[in-house]
N, C-alpha and C positions, 0 to 999 in steps of 0.2 A: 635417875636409876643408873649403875653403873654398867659397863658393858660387859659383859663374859668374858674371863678370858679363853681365847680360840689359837690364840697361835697368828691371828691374822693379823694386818696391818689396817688400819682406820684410812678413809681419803686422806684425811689432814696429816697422818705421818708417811702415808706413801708420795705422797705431795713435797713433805721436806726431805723424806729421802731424796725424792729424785733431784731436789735442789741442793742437795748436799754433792752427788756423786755428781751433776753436772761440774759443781765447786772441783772436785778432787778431780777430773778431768782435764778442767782447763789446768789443774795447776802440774798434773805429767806433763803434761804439753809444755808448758814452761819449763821444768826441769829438762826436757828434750831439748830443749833450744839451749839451757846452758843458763838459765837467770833464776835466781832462787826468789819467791814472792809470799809474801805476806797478805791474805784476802783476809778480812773481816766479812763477819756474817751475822745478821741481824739474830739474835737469841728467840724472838717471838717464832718467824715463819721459816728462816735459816735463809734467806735470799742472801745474794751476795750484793745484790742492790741497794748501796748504803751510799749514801749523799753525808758529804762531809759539810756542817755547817761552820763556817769558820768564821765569818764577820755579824755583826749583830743586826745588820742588813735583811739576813738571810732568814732571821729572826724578827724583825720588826721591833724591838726592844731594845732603850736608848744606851748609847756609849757608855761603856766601864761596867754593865750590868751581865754582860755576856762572857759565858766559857763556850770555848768549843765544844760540839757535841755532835752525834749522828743521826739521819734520818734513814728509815727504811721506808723506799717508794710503793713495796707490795703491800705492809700490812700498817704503816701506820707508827712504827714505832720509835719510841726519841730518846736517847740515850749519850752518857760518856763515854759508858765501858761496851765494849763488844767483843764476843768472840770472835779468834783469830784461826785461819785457817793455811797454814803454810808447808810447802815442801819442802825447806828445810831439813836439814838429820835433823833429831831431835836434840842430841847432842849439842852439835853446832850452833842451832837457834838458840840455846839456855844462853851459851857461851857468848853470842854474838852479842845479845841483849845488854849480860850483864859488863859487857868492858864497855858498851857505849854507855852505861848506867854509871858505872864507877870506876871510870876510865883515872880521874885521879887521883883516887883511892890507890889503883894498881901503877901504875907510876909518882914514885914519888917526885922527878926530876919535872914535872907538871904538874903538881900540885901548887895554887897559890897561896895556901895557907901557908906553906911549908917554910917561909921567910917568917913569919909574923913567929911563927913557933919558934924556929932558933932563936929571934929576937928576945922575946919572952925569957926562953933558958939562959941565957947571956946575962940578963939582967937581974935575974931571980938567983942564978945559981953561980 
């Protein structure tokens, strides 16, 4: 049976609330200090208690069968992707991403392709 809506908040969403505003809390406080931070936040419970599994160790499951992935200690959950929570502008974070993403996209004078290409033209043309 579905619940009424009332305007109220359920335990289980006042529970992520307050795990969220704990999140944007600490991350003022970071920005206070001058360090801009990127938190992941588990998508099920929204903890910010996320365990990075990164060796296949940590998994029990033999070499070369393992990607990296995440654990959440409150509720259980295992995942690649997680929501990020950062005080970053918002601006700035797109921006920041995307030059570490296609950094030699946007400089061509480091791009390694960029020899094999002239080569190519040289030869063809």
């Amino acid at each position: 049976m579905s619940r009424p809506v009332t305007g109220q908040l359920s335990r289980k969403e006042l529970e992520e609330l307050r795990r969220l505003m704990a999140v944007r809390q600490a991350l003022d406080e970071w920005r206070r200090k001058g360090f801009d931070v990127d938190i992941p936040v588990c998508p099920i419970c929204k903890s910010p208690r996320l365990v990075n599994l990164t060796s296949a160790h940590d998994l029990g499951v033999f070499p070369g069968s393992f990607q990296p992935a995440l654990y959440c200690i409150d509720c259980g959950w295992y995942g690649r992707i997680a929501p990020v929570m950062s005080n970053r502008p918002e601006k700035d974070g797109v921006l920041e991403d995307l030059q570490d993403t296609f950094a030699p996209l946007m400089d061509p004078n480091e791009d390694p392709l960029l020899e094999e290409v002239d080569e190519v033209i040289d030869e063809n043309f």
